[in-house]
Each structure stands twice: as structure tokens, then as C-alpha cells.
N, C-alpha and C positions, 0 to 999 in steps of 0.2 A: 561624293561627300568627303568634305578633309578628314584628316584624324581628330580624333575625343580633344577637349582639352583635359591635359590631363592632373590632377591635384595628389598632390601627395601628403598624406594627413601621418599624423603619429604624436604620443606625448612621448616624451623623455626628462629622463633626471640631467641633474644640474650638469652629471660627467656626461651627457650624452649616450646615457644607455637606455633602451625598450622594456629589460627586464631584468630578474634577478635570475640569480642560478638555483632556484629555492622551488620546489615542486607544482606551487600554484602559482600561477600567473599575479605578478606584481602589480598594482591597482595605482597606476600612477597621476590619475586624471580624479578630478572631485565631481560630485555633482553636478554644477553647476558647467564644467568641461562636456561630460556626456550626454548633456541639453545642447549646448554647441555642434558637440558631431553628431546629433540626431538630427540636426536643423541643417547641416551639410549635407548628410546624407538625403534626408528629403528633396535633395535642391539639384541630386545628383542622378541621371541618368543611369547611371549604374554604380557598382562599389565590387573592386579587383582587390580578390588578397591572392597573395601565395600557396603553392599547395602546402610548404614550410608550416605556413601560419597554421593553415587548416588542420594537419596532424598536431600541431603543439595546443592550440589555443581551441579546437573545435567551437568556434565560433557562428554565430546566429546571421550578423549582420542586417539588423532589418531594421526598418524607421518604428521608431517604440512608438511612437506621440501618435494617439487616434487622431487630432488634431490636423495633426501634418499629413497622414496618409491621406483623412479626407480629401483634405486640400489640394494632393495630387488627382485622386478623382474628377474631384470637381473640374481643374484644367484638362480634363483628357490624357490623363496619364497612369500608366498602372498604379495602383496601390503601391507596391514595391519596387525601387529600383533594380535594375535588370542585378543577378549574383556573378560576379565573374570568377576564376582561379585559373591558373595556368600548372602545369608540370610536364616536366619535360618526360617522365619516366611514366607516367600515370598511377600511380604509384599513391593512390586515394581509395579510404575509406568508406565506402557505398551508404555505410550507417550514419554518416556523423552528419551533427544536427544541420549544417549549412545546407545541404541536401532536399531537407524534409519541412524548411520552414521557410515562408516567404515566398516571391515571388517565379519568374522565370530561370533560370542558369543557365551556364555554359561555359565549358570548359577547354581551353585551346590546348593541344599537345602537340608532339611529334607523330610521325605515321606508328613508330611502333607503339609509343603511348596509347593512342587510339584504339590500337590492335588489344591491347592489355585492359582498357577500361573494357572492350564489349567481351573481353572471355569472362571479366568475374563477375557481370550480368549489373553492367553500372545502371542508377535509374533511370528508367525510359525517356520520361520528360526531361532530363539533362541534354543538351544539347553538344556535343562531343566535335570540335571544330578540329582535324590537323592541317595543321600549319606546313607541313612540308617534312623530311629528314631531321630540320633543328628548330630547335624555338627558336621564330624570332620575334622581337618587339614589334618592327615595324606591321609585320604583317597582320601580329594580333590585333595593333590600333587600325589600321589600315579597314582589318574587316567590322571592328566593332562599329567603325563612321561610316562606311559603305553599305553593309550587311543588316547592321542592328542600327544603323540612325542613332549610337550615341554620341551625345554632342559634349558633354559633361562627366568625366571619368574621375571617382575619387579613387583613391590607391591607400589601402590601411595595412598594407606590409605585404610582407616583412623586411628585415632589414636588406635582404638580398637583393629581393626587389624591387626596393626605391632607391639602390647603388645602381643595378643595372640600369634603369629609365633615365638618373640624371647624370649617369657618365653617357650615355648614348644621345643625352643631348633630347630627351624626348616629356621631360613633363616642364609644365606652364607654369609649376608654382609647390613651393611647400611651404604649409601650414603645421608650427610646432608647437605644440603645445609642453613650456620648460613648466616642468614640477620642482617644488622646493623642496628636494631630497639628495641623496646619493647613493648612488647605488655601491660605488667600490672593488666590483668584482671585474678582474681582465679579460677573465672569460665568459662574461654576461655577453650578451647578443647587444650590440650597437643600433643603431640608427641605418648608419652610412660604412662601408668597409674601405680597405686601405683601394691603392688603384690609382689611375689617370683619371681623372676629372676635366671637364672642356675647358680648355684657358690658362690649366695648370694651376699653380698653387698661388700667383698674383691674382688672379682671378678674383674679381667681387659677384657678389649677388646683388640684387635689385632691392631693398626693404618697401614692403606694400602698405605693412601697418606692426603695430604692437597693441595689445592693448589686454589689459586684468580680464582675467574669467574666475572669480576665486581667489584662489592664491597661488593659480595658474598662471602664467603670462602666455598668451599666443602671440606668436612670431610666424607673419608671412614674409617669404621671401620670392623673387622672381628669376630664374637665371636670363645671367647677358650676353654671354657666347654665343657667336655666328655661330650656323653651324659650317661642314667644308664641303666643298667638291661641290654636288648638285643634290646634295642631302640636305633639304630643310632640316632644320631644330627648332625646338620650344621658344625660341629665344628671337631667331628668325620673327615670327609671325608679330611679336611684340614691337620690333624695331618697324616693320611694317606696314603697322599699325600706328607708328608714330608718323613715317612717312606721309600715309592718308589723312592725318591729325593736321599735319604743315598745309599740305594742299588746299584743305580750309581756311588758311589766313592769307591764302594770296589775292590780291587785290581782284577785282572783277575783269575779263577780258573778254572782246568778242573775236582775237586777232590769234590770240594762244591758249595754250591748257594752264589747266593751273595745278602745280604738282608741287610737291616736297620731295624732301632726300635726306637722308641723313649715313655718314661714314662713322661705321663700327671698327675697333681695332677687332683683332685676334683677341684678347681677351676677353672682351667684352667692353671697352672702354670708349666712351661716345667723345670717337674726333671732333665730331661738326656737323652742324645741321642748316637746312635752308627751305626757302620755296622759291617759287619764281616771281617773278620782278620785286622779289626783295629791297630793301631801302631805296635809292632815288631810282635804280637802273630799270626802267620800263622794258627790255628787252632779254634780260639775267633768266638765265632755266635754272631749276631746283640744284640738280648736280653740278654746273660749273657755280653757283653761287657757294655752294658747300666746299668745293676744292678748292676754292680761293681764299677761302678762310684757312688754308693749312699750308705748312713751310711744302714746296715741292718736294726737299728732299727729305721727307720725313720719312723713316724707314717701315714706321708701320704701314704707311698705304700698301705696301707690296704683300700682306696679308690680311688686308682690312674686306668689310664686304662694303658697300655701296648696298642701300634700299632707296626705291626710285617708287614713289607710287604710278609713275608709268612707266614705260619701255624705255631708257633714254635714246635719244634723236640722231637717227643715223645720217640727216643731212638737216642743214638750216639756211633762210637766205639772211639772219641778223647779226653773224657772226659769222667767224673763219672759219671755226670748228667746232664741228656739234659734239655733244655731249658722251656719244659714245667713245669716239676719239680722246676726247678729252679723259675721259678715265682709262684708256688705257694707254696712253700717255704719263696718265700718275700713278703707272705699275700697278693700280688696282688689277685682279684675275678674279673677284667674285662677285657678284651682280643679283639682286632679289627683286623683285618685280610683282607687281598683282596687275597692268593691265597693259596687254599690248596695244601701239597708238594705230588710233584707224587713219582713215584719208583723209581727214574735213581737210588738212592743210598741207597735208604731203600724201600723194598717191605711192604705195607700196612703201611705205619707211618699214625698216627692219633692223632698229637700232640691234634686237638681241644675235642675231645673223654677223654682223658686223664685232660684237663682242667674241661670242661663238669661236668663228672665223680664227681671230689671232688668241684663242687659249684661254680665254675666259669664262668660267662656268657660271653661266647663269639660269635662276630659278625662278621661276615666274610660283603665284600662287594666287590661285582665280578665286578663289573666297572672298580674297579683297579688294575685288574689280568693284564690287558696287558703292563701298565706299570711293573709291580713286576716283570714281566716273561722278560721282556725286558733285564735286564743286565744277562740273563740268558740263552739265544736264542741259546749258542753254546753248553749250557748243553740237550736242549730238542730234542725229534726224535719226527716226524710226527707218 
């Protein structure tokens, strides 16, 4: 199973802060905001806070709305979203309400955390998961998709770790909810902390939507950074997603596949996109119709990724040079992929082997094989 997608929720004030420095917890959402995140929450396979959160804010997290819990019933699904926390130290309260209200938990630590929750007799029905010597992210998502089948991950803090997830390049989206306040204090707790960020500081976001809850605004956003090496990102599976999108508008063929592509800069900046037999060319594949769109000596390709909703073509007989040649030709070295090409037209192609080969890390991500194969159902045999 892939990783959760994963949402990262929070309100803040107009400077950007979660809270005040003031004893009780700052109430920066209206009514009509905590209808909103109860209808998230409902919608969410689970809800990740920190263990931070959980000592400051002893929090409940549970779908309030009878309404909405039914409604999970009724689809076949717990009452309650699975409770997530992490800490590294274990270093948690056995009493506090998060514990004792609502549905299932489970808590990922370190081996020594682990070691530390079973001496001071943590509650039985917690689910105590270590992760290894160090927290890591990936592994916690890794096992919540694999382990716990969750598909849908909200994240309601705290600020450390929703810096962590989006400097790692690891959530699908934040959802903020700006309050018409300010808060003013330096040393209030932020949103986001200082740090490298993927893309660096030119770096845009995605906008999904805006829109009043109150005298709330919520602001979705989506990050656009590749991720590097052979480490998907959040942002990856988006771009991929767009790829499988292209595929669908290419004309009908019973000779070729029909694929999309699109070239992502390093920052996140969309080079160029295509699919195959684009405008008059009957014989144009997704990737060289996208590299031809761009000057050759453009200097981002040498950090850019290539999304291919199939494997690009390690030989072709309608052109000189198939497509994988061709991108590493155009300095391209990163390559994302959802479905490797079978035989109907080439017996053993192995465009990513060929990539591979001369230094190129490529990612394949099989989730989005049934889309790729989709505009292509009349070409495949059982």
C-alpha cells in the first residue's frame, strides 16, 4: 500500500502564529472553522498530533458531529478515526484525555521510547509501534499505508511537526485556517520553523482553493517540489497524476500507448507538458513532444524530473531516438514513472534500465499504474 495522503491542518493568526504565550490555549478558529475540522476529520482515516501537542494542549480529537460518526458507520468504517502521536522520547502522559476517548491509537517511537512507554505501564489497548533507533517519517507513513490501510492522514500539529513533514517533502497539502487577529509575541509557537525547505525560498506553492468560513479564511495549498534521488515526495505523486491526466487526451491508437509527461524544474516550476501524437505529429511520444517545447540549453533540465505516465521507450522503429535517450541527452538525471511498458509492441523494452544504466534515478510508483494503463485498456490482453 503507498503512504497516507497526508493533510496538514492548523488556524493561525494574521503573523503566523498557533498560539499565544498566555496559559490557556488561544481559541483562534470560530464556530463555524470547528464544523469545518470536524467534517475533515470525519473524512480522515486517522488524525497525527505530536506528542508536543499532547502535553501542551491535552487534546480529545474526535469527530464531535453524532451525524458524521454515523455516517462513518454506516460506510463501514470505525466510528472514529484511527488517534495517531509520535515521540521520540516516549515521554507521554498515560492519563491524558487523548488516551481514554475515542477510538483506536497508536503511538510510533524509538526502541528506547518504546522501552520507556511499557515500564510506566502505558494503556494496554495503545498500540506502541518502534520505528527503529530514530524517528523516522518515512517509516511511520510507510506503516500507517501498509500496516493500518490508512489512505487519508490529517496532521493537527504541532508546529514542529508540520516543519518536519514539509521540509522532508512528505505532505500533499496544507489547509490554513488565517484568523483576523495577531498575536505579537516572538516567542509564541509558529506554524512552520526556520530551516531548508524543498526548492529553497523561490520556491512557490500550489493554491487549491480560498474561501470565508466565518471571519476565517481557509487557504489550501499544495507543494511543487520534486522530490531527489529515488525518494518520492508529496509533490511527486501530484505531478504524476498530472501526467495520467495528459494521457487521456491523446488521440485514440491501435499502433501506440498513449501517455503524457510533463518536466518539473527543481523548484517546482512546470517546464512543459505533452502527450503523444500531440498536434499534427501522428507519431510524437509524450517526452520528446515535452522536450521540444524547451530551449536544449536550458540549464534547469540538468535538475529537473521528467513524469512519464509510462516507462519511457528504450527503442523505437518511428524515430532515431527513443525517448529515453532523449532525456538523457537533455541532461535530465530524474525520471518518475507509474507503469512499466509491457510487449504488445516491443518485446523486453526497458526504457528505465537504460536510464539506470547512465546515472539516472528513476521512480516508478505503481499506484498510478491503473490510471496510465487506463487510456490504454484496448491495447492490453489478459
Amino acid at each position: 500500500m503507498p503512504q497516507p495522503y497526508v493533510l496538514l491542518s492548523a488556524a493561525v493568526s494574521l503573523d503566523g502564529y498557533l498560539d499565544d504565550t498566555g496559559p490557556e490555549r488561544l481559541l483562534l478558529s470560530g464556530p463555524a472553522d470547528f464544523d469545518r475540522v470536524d467534517e475533515v476529520r470525519a473524512a480522515s482515516d486517522a488524525i497525527l498530533v505530536g506528542a508536543g501537542t499532547l502535553r501542551t494542549d491535552n487534546p480529545r480529537l474526535l469527530v464531535n458531529s453524532p451525524e458524521r460518526r454515523a455516517a462513518r458507520v454506516a460506510a463501514g468504517l470505525p466510528e472514529y478515526p484511527l488517534k495517531v502521536t509520535v515521540t521520540a522520547t516516549g515521554d507521554l502522559d498515560p492519563t491524558a484525555r487523548f488516551w481514554h476517548t475515542g477510538g483506536e491509537k497508536v503511538t510510533y517511537t524509538t526502541d528506547e521510547g518504546a522501552e520507556r512507554l511499557r515500564a510506566v505501564g502505558f494503556p494496554a489497548d495503545v498500540d506502541v509501534v518502534a520505528v527503529g533507533p530514530e524517528l523516522r517519517w518515512r517509516a511511520v507513513l510507510d506503516h500507517l499505508g501498509t500496516v493500518r490501510g490508512v489512505r487519508r492522514l490529517m496532521v493537527e500539529g504541532g508546529g514542529r511537526v508540520h516543519t518536519q513533514l514539509l521540509r522532508e517533502g512528505l505532505a500533499d497539502e496544507l489547509q490554513l485556517a488565517v484568523a483576523p487577529l495577531f498575536v505579537g509575541q516572538s516567542d509564541a509557537p509558529r506554524m512552520f520553523g526556520t530551516g531548508a525547505y524543498p526548492g529553497g525560498p523561490t520556491s512557490r506553492l500550489r493554491l487549491l482553493e480560498t474561501r470565508p468560513v466565518g471571519d476565517i479564511v481557509l487557504i489550501r495549498y499544495a507543494p511543487t517540489v520534486p522530490g531527489t534521488g529515488g525518494q518520492p515526495s508529496a509533490a511527486d505523486r501530484h505531478w504524476l497524476e498530472l501526467a495520467c491526466d495528459l494521457a487521456a487526451q491523446c488521440p485514440p491508437s491501435r499502433t501506440a500507448f498513449s501517455v503524457g509527461a510533463v518536466i518539473v524544474a527543481a523548484d517546482g516550476t512546470e517546464l512543459a507538458r505533452a502527450h503523444s501524437r500531440e498536434g499534427d505529429d501522428p507519431v510524437a511520444h509524450a517526452e520528446e513532444a515535452a522536450l521540444a517545447k524547451l530551449d536544449p540549453g536550458d540549464p534547469r533540465l540538468a535538475t529537473a524530473t521528467v513524469y512519464s505516465s509510462l516507462e519511457p521507450c528504450a527503442r523505437r522503429s518511428s524515430r532515431p531516438s527513443p525517448c529515453a535517450r532523449l532525456i538523457l541527452d537533455a541532461g535530465v538525471r530524474r525520471v518518475v514513472t507509474a507503469w512499466r511498458e509491457p510487449d504488445t509492441f516491443v518485446v523486453g523494452a526497458d526504457g528505465n534500465a537504460l536510464l539506470t544504466a547512465e546515472g539516472a534515478d528513476v521512480v516508478v510508483l505503481p499506484e498510478y499504474e491503473a490510471r496510465a494503463t487506463a487510456p490504454n485498456s484496448h491495447l492490453l490482453t489478459s
